[in-house]
C-alpha positions, 0 to 999 in steps of 0.5 A: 134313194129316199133319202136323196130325193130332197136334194135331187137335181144334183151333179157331180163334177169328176173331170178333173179326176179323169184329167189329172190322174196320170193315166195318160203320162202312164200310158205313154210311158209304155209307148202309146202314141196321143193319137193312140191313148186317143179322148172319148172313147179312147184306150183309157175307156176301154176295159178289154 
């Protein structure tokens, strides 16, 4: 962490990984309604 600490504040933006990686045609493939695949929170960001 010392070595970023002259370059800290920093942000990173990754939304666009999240938005076009195929997760959600994927999903949907396999019969999961957009209601169902959901956005914050939703089926993509749960691990069980």
């Amino acid at each position: 962490m010392r070595a970023l600490s002259p370059r800290l504040p920093f942000r990173i933006q990754i939304s666009g990984h999240y938005q076009n990686n195929g997760q959600i045609a994927y999903l949907a493939s396999q019969g999961f309604t957009a209601f169902r695949i959901g956005g914050h929170a939703g089926i993509r960001d749960m691990s069980n």
